[in-house]
C-alpha positions as CSV (number, residue, x, y, z in Angstrom):
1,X,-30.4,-21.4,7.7
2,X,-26.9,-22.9,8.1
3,X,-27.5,-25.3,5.0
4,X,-28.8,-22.8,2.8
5,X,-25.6,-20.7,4.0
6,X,-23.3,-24.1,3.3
7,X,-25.1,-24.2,-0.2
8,X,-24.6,-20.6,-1.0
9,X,-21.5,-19.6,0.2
10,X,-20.4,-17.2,-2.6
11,X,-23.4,-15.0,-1.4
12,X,-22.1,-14.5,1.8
13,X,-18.7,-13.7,0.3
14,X,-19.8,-11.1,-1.7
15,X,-22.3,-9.4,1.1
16,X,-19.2,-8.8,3.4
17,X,-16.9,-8.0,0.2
18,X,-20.0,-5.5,-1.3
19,X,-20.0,-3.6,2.5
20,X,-16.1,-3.4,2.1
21,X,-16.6,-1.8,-1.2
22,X,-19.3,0.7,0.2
23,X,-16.6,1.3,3.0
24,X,-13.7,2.0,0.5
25,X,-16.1,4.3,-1.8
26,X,-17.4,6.0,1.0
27,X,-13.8,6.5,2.0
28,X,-13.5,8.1,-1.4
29,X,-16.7,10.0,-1.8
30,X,-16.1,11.8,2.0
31,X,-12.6,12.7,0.5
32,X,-14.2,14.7,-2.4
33,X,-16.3,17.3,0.0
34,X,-13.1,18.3,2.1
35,X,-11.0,20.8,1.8
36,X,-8.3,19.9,-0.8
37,X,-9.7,16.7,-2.1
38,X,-7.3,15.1,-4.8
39,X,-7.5,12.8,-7.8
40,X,-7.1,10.1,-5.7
41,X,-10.4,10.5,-3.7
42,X,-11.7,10.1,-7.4
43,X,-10.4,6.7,-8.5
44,X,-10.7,5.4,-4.6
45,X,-15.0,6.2,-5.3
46,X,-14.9,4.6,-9.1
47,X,-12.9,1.6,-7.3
48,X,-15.5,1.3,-5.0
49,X,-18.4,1.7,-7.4
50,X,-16.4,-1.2,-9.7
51,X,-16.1,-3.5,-6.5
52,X,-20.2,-3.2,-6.0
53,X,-20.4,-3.7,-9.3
54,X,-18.5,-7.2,-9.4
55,X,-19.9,-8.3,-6.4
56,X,-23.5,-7.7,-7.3
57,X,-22.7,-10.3,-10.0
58,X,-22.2,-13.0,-7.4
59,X,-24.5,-11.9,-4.8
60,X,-27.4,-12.7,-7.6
61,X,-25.9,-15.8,-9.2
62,X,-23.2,-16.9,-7.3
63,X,-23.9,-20.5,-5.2
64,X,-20.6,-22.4,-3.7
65,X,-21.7,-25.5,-2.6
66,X,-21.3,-28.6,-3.1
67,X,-20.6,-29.8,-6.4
68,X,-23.6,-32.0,-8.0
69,X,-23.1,-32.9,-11.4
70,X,-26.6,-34.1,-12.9
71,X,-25.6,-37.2,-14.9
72,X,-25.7,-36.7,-18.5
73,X,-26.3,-33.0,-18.4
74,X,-22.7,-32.0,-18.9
75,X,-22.3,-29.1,-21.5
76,X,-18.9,-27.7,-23.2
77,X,-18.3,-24.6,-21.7
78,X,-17.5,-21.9,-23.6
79,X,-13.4,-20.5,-24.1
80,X,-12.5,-18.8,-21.6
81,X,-12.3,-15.4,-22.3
82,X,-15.7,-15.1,-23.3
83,X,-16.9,-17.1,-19.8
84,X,-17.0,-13.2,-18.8
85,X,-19.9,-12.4,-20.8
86,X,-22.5,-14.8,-19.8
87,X,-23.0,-13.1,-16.3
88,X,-25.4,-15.4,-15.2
89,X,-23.4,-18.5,-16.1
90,X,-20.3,-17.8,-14.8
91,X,-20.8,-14.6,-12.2
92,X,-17.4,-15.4,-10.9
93,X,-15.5,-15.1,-14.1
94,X,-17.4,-12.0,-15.1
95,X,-16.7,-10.2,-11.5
96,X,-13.4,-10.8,-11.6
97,X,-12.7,-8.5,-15.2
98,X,-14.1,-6.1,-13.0
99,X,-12.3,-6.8,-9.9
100,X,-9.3,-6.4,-12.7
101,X,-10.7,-2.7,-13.6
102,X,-11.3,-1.9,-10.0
103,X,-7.9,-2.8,-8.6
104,X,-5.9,-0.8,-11.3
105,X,-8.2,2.1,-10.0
106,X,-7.4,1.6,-6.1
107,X,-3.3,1.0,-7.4
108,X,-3.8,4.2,-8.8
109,X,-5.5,5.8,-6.0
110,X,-2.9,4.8,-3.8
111,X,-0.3,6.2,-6.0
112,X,-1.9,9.5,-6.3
113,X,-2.1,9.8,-2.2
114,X,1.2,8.1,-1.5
115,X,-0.6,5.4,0.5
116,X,1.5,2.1,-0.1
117,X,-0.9,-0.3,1.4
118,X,-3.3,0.9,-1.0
119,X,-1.5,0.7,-3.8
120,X,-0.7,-2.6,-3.0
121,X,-4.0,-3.9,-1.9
122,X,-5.1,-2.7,-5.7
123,X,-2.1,-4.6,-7.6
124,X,-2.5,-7.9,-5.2
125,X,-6.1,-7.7,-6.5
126,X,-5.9,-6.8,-9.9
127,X,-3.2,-9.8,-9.9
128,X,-5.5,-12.0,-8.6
129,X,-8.6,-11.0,-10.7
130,X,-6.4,-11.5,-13.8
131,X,-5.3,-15.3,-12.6
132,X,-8.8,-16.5,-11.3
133,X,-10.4,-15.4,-14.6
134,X,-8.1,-17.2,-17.2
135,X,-6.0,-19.9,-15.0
136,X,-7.8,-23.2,-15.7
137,X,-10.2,-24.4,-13.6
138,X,-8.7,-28.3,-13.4
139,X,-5.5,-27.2,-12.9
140,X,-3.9,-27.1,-9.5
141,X,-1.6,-24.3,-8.7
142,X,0.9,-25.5,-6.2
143,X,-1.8,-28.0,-4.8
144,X,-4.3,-24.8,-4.9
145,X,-7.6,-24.8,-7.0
146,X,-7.8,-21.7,-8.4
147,X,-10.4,-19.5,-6.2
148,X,-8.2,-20.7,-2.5
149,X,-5.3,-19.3,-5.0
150,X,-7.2,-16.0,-5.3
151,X,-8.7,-16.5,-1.7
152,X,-4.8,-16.2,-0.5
153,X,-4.3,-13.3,-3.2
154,X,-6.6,-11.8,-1.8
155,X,-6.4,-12.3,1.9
156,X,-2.9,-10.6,1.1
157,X,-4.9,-7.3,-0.2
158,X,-7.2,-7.5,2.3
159,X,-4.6,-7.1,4.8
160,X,-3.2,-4.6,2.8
161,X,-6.2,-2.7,2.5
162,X,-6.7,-2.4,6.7
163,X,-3.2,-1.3,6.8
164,X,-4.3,1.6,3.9
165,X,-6.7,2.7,6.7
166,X,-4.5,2.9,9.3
167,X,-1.7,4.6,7.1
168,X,-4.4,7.3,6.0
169,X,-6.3,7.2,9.4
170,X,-9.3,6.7,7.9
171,X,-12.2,4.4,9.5
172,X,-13.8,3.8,6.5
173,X,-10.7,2.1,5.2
174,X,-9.8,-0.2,8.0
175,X,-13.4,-1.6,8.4
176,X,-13.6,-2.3,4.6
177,X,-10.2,-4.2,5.3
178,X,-11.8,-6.4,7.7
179,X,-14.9,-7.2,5.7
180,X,-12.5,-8.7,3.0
181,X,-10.4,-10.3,5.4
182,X,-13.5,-12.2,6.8
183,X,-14.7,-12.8,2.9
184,X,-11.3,-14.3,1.5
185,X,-11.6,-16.6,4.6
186,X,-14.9,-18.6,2.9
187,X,-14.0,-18.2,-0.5
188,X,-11.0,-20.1,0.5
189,X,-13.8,-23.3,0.8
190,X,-15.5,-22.3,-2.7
191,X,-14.3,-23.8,-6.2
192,X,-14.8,-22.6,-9.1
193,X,-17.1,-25.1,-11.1
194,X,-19.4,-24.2,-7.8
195,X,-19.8,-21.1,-9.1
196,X,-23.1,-20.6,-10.2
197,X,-26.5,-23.1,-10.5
198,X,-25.7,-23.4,-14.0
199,X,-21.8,-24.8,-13.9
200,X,-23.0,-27.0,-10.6
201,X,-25.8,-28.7,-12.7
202,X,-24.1,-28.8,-16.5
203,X,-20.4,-28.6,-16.0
């Protein structure tokens, strides 16, 4: 069990990231039957529905572990912006244009309520998504592959996102915040070219 956990690491990230997008859309769907609900209820749901949408990506392709190039297997990969559209090459790539989507939506959410730490947890990811989909792969950034870059990025909006819980006093909130917290934690292990069976085996 703890090898095949070693060996697919990316699945565990996303099955504690997918439960803190339930968290944060059922934050947002329990907003819209009270009294008063707002817009912001509205984009915080779509958020959530975008975040489950990403992660399911790497929850059915995503590996992270240990790279084992097959010789003489090693295929071009494709440019970069279209890495997005083979899903089940590059899961990673592809969930984070969505993570992209998703954290505009939870920026806008928490401008529509007035809570800060959830405007913030939605710019730090939308920031993030944006740099782990087209910042090179082989390129360190400050000493940093790319996914620990995000992994920090995102352990920032994590944080962020418990404190959106506690500024709205909402339960839902502050537990999602933790499942990311304990998510950004592995992916800070995970590189990119780990990504899927295909990019460990071709790339």
């Amino acid at each position: 069990m703890m090898n095949w956990l070693k060996e697919n690491r990316l699945k565990l990230v996303s099955t504690l990231c997918v439960t803190g997008d339930f968290l944060m859309g059922t934050a947002g769907a329990a907003g819209l039957f009270n009294i008063g609900a707002n817009t912001s209820d509205q984009y915080l749901l779509t958020a959530g529905i975008f975040g489950l949408v990403g992660h399911s990506f790497i929850l059915i392709w995503g590996k992270g572990g240990n790279h084992k190039h097959t010789a003489g297997t090693q295929k071009k990969a494709p440019p970069i912006f279209l890495k997005p559209l083979f899903i089940w090459r590059y899961p990673v790539d592809a969930s984070f244009v969505v993570f992209t989507m998703g954290g505009i939506l939870f920026t806008i959410s928490g401008s529509f309520s007035g809570n800060i730490p959830l405007a913030l947890f939605g710019t730090v990811g939308a920031i993030s998504g944006i740099f782990g989909w087209l910042w090179p792969q082989d390129k360190l950034f400050f000493k940093l592959h790319s996914l620990q870059v995000c992994a920090v990025l995102y352990t920032i909006s994590g944080f962020a996102a418990f404190l959106s819980g506690l500024w709205a006093w909402n339960v839902w909130m502050t537990l999602a915040g933790g499942c990311y917290l304990s998510a950004n934690m592995i992916l800070y292990t995970v590189r990119k070219e780990n990504q899927s069976q295909y990019t460990i085996e071709n790339e």
